[in-house]
N, C-alpha and C positions, 0 to 999 in steps of 0.2 A: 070732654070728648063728645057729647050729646050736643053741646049748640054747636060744635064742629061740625058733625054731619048732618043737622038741620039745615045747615048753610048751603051745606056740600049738593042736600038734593034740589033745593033750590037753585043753583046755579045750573044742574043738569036738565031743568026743564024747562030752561028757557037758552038755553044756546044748543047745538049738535052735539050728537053724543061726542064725535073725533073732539074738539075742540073741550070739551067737559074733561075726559079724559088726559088731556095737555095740561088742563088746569090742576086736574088732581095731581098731575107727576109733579108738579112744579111746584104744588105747597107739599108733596112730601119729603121733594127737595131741602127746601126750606127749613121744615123741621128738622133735616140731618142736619143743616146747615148752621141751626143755633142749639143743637146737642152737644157740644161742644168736643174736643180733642178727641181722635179714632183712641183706643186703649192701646193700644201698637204704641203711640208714640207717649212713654213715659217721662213725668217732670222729670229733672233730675233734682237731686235732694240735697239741697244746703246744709241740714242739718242730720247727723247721722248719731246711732246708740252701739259704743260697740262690745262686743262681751271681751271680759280678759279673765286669765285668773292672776289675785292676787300675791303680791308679792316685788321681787326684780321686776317684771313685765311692766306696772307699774311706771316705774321711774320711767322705762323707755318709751309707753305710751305716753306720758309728759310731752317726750321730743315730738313724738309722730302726730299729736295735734297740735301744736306749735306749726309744724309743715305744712299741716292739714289749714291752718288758719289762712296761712299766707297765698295759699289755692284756692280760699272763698267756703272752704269744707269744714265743718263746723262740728268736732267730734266729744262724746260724751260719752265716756267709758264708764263701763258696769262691770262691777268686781264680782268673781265669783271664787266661794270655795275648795269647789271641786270640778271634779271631769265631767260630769253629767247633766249641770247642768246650762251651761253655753248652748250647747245644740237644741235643749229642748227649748231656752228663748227664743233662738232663733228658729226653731221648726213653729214658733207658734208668734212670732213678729214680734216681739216685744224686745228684740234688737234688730239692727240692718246687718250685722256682719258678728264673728266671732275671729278670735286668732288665738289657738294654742293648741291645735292638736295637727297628727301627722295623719298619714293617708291609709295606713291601716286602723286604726283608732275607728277614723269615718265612717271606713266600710263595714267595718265591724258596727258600727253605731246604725248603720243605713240598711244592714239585715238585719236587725233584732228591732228595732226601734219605726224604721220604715223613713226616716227624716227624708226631705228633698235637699238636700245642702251638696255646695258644690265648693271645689278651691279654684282660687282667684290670684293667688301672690304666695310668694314661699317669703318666711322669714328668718328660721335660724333652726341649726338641729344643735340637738344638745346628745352629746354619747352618752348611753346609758353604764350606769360602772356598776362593780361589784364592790362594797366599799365594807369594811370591819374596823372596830377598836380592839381586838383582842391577837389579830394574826399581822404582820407585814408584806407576807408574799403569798400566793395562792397553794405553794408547795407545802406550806406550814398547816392549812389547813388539814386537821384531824380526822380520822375515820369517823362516821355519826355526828359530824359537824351538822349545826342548825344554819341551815340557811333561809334567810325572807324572801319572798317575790309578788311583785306587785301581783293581784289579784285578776284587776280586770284584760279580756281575754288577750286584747293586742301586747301589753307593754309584757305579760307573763311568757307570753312567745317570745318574743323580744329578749328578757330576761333568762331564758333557757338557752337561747342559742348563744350566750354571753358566757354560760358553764359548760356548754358545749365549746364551745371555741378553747376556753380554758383547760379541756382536759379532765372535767370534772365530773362529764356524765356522756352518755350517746346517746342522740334521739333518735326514734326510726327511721329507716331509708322512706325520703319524699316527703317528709314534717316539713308544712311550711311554717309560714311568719306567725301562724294564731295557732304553735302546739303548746300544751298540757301536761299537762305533768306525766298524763296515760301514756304519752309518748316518749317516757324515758323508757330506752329498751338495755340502758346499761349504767350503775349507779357504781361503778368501783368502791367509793371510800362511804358506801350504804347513807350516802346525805339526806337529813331530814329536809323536807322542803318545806316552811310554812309560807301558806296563803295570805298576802294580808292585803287590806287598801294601800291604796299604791300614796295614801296621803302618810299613812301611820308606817308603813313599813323602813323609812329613814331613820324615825323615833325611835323603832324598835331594837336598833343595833345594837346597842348595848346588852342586851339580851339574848341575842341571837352572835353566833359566831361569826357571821359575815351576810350581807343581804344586797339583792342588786335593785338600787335606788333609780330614778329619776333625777338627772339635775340639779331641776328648780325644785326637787321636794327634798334634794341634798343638802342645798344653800338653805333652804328651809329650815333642814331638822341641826345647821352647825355643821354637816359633813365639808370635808373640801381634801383637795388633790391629796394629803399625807395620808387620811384614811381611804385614799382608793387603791386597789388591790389587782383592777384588774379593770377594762373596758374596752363596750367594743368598739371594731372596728371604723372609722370614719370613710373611707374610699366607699364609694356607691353605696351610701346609707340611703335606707329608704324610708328611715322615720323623721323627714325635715318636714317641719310645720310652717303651716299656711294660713292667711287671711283666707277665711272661706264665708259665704253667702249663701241665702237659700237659692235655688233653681229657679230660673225664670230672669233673676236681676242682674245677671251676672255680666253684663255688657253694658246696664245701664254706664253713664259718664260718671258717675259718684264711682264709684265701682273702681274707677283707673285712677282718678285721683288718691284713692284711699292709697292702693297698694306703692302707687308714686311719692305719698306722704312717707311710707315704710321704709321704703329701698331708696333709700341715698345717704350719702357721706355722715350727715349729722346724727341720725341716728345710728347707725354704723356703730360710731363713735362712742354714744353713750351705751349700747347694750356692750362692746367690749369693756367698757367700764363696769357695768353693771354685775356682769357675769364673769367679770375677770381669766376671761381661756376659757371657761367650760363649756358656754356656748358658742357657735359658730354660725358667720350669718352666712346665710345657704340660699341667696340669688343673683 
């Protein structure tokens, strides 16, 4: 930067100032000139890292890079445990995308957590059931019945309005999608309600008289359609999951590839396998 403007005043005292001044626009021209790409205009990205969690997802991810290959998109899936931690990869870039959660989960994640993350492609909702090894029908259930419910705040809302629907309790007038147990305002057959992670509370049934699981942590813990008791509704569900990114990328062209890798026939295909009815693909 020193022999640059050594240069610079040199050149100004020996021609007019207008003229010096033309000179200077022109190499700072220049220098935009070999700085290379405005930031506005992002590579797009051949190769991508995506979070999943483990399990069925899996297998389907197999198909959706297979798709993703034949698009030039080069995808590397990273398995996770649990629910918590997809989003904090991706809030902190150590993935490009995630896919397994619905859009109150998000929000819920986006006010306590503060993430930038955004949805980009829906992939499949899966009904959340009430499922037990001890009862057949939800009428059987007993006064002081134990019941599970996942813990964390979206799916336990979710989970209440599944024994609300059922007859099993009444929440307060105006509880939305993220109530609480506070908001039981009527418990008829006085049900115990235990808290659990939403990983362990499948496991748990056995234990517990009936508990409303997740899905893929149903296919998980051995549950399926003979120990379900009871689920909810499918018409305008509003817990269908999505490929989601952080803010900012979300336009980038990797971006529509991905979700074009997801959403078509082949895959389709293998998550109906995978998931045999439970899931449903929801784009």
């Amino acid at each position: 930067m020193a022999e640059r403007g050594n240069a610079s005043n040199s050149l100004v005292t020996s021609i007019t100032r207008r003229a010096g001044l033309a000179a200077l626009f022109a190499t700072t021209l220049a220098v935009v000139g070999f700085a290379g790409p405005s930031p506005s205009f992002a590579e797009d990205k051949k190769a991508i890292k995506v979070g999943i969690i483990s399990g069925e997802d899996e297998d389907v991810w197999r198909v959706v890079t297979a798709e993703a290959a034949k698009k030039g998109l080069t995808i590397e899936t990273v398995v996770f445990n649990d629910y918590t931690q997809p989003n904090e990869a991706l809030e902190r870039g150590e993935i490009d995308a995630n896919a397994f959660q619905h859009k109150p989960y998000l929000d819920n994640q986006i006010k306590t957590q503060g993430y930038h993350i955004v949805p980009v492609g829906y992939t499949g909702v899966w009904p959340i059931g009430l499922y037990s090894k001890k009862h057949t029908k939800v009428a059987d259930l007993p006064e002081g019945a134990v019941i599970g419910l996942p813990n964390d705040p979206s799916n336990e809302g979710r989970a209440l309005h599944v024994l609300e629907h059922e007859g099993l309790i009444k929440l307060k007038e105006g509880t939305g999608i993220l109530a609480t147990t506070a908001d039981i305002a009527d418990n008829p057959k006085k049900l115990e309600i235990k808290e659990l992670d939403a990983g362990i509370v499948g496991r748990s049934v056995d234990d517990l008289d009936a508990a409303v699981v997740n899905t893929d942590w149903a296919l998980k813990s051995g549950l399926g359609p003979g120990n379900r008791i009871a689920q909810e509704p499918v018409a305008d569900n509003p817990y269908r999951n999505f490929i989601a990114v952080k803010a900012g990328t979300e336009n980038e062209p990797w971006v529509k590839t991905l979700v074009a890798s997801y959403q078509n026939e082949a895959v389709k295909a293998e998550f109906d396998k995978v998931y045999k009815g439970t899931g449903i693909s929801a784009y």
